[in-house]
VMD Tcl script that draws the C-alpha trace (Angstrom):
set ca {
  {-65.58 -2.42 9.42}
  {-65.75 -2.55 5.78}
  {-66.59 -6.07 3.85}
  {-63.11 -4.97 2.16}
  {-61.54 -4.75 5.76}
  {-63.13 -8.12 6.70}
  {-62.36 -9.76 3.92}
  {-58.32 -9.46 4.13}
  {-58.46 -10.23 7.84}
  {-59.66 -13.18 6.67}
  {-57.24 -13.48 4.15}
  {-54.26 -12.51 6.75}
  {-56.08 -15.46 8.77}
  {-55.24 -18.50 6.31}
  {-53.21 -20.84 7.91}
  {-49.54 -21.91 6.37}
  {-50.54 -24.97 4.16}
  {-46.94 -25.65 2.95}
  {-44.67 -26.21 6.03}
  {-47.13 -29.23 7.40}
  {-47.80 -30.53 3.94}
  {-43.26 -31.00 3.40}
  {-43.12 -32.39 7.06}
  {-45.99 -34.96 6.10}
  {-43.88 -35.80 3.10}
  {-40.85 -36.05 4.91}
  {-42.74 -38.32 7.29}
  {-44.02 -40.33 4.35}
  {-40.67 -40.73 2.67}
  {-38.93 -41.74 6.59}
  {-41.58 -43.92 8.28}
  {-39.93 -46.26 10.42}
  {-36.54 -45.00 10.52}
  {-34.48 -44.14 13.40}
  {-35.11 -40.27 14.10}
  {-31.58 -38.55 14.15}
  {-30.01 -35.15 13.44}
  {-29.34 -36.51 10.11}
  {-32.28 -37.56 8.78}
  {-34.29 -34.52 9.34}
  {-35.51 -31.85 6.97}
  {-33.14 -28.35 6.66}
  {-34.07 -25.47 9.44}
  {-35.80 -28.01 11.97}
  {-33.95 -29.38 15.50}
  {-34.96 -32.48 17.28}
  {-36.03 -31.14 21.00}
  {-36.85 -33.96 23.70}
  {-38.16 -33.15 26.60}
  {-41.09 -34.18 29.19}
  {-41.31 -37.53 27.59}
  {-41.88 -36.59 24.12}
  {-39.98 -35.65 21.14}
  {-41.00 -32.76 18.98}
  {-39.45 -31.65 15.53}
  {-39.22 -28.02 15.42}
  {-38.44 -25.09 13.78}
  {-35.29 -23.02 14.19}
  {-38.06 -20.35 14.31}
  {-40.07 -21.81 16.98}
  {-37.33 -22.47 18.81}
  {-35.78 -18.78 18.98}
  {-39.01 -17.31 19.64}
  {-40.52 -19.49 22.29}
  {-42.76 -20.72 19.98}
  {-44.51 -17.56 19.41}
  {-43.96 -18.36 15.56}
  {-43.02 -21.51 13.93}
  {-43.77 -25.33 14.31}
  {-43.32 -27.77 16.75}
  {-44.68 -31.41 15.49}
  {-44.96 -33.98 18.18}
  {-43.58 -37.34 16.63}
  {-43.52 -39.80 19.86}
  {-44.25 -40.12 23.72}
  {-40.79 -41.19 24.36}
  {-37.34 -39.20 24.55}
  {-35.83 -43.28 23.26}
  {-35.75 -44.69 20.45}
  {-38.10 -43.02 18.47}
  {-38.81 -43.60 15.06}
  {-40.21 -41.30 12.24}
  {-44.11 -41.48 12.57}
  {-46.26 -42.00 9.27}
  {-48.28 -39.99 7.57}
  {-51.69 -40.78 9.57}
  {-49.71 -40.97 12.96}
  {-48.00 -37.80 12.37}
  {-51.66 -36.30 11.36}
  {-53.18 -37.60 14.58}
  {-50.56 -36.22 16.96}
  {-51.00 -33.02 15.14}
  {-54.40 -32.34 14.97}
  {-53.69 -28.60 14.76}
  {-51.80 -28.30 12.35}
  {-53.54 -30.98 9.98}
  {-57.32 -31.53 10.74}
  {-57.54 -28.67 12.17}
  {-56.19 -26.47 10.10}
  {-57.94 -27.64 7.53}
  {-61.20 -27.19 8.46}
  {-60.37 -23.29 9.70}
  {-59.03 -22.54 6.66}
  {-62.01 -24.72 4.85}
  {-64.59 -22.46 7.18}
  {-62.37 -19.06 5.85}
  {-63.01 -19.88 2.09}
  {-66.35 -20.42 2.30}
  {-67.13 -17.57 3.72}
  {-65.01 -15.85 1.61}
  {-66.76 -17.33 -1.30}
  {-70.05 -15.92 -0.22}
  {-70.49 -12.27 -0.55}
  {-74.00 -12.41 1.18}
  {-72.45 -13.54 4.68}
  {-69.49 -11.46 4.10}
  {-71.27 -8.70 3.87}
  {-73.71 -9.39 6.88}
  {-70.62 -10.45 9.03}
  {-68.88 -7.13 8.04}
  {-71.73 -4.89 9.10}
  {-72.32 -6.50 12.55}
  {-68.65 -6.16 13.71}
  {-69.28 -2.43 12.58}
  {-72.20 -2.03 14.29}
  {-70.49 -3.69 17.24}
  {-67.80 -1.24 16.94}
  {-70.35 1.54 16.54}
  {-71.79 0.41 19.88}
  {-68.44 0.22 21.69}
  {-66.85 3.33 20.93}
  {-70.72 4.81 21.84}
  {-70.80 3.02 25.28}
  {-67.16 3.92 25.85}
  {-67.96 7.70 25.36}
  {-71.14 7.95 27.45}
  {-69.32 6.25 30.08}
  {-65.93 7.38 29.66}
  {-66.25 10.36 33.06}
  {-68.74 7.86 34.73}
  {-66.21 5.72 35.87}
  {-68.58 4.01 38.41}
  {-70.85 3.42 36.61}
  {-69.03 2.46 33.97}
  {-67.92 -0.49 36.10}
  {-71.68 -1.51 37.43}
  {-72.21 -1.85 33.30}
  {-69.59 -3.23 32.64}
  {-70.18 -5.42 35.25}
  {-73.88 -6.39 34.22}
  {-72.79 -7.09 30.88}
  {-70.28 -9.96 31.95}
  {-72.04 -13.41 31.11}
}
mol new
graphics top color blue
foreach p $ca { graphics top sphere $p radius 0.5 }
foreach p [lrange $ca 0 end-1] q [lrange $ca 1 end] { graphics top cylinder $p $q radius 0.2 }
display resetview
């Protein structure tokens, strides 16, 4: 892999900042009230279920939550009110905390070349290695297995 190559993975890898920093504000601006349909930012639902109460996206909720958001706001189905800020942070530790410190880790590294670099030429050597140990083995299929086998940890 090519520090180029590694360095937009990265890049692809940046986590969404702006779709947890509006429901935080939305949050802030609504603490306390009663949650309802109509009180809700545009393109999220209201789902209940299990004994919580989630705000999610119509995305989320089409695709199973394979994409989109899906913020926990209470442990209760009744009478549940708009979370703060900090409440709404600590019930959604993914999405704020840690987020944040994923995509913190991402810019620092890509904000030194040095590691980049290194990082970069051990997944090729990996890669190197692989497709190497997959062609030696590749008509050994026994054997193949017994290394593979040995190399589980």
């Amino acid at each position: 892999m090519t520090i180029e190559q590694y360095r937009a993975l990265i890049q692809q890898g940046m986590e969404d900042e702006t779709t947890p920093a509006l429901v935080a504000e939305w949050a802030g601006s609504n603490k306390g009230r009663a949650l309802r349909k109509d009180n809700i930012p545009d393109g999220y639902v209201i789902k209940k279920c299990f004994g919580m109460t989630h705000l999610e996206t119509l995305d989320y909720l089409r695709t199973g939550g394979r994409t989109g958001y899906s913020f926990l706001l209470d442990y209760s189905e009744t009478h549940v009110q708009v979370p703060g800020v900090e409440k709404l942070r600590e019930l959604n530790t993914c999405y704020y905390v840690g987020r944040e410190e994923r995509n913190k880790e991402r810019r620092a590294l890509l904000d030194d070349p040095k590691r980049l670099q290194h990082e970069a030429d051990v997944i090729k050597q990996y890669q190197d290695a692989t497709a190497a140990f997959q062609e030696t083995f590749a008509y050994h299929h026994v054997m193949y297995r017994v290394v593979d086998k040995a190399l589980e940890r």
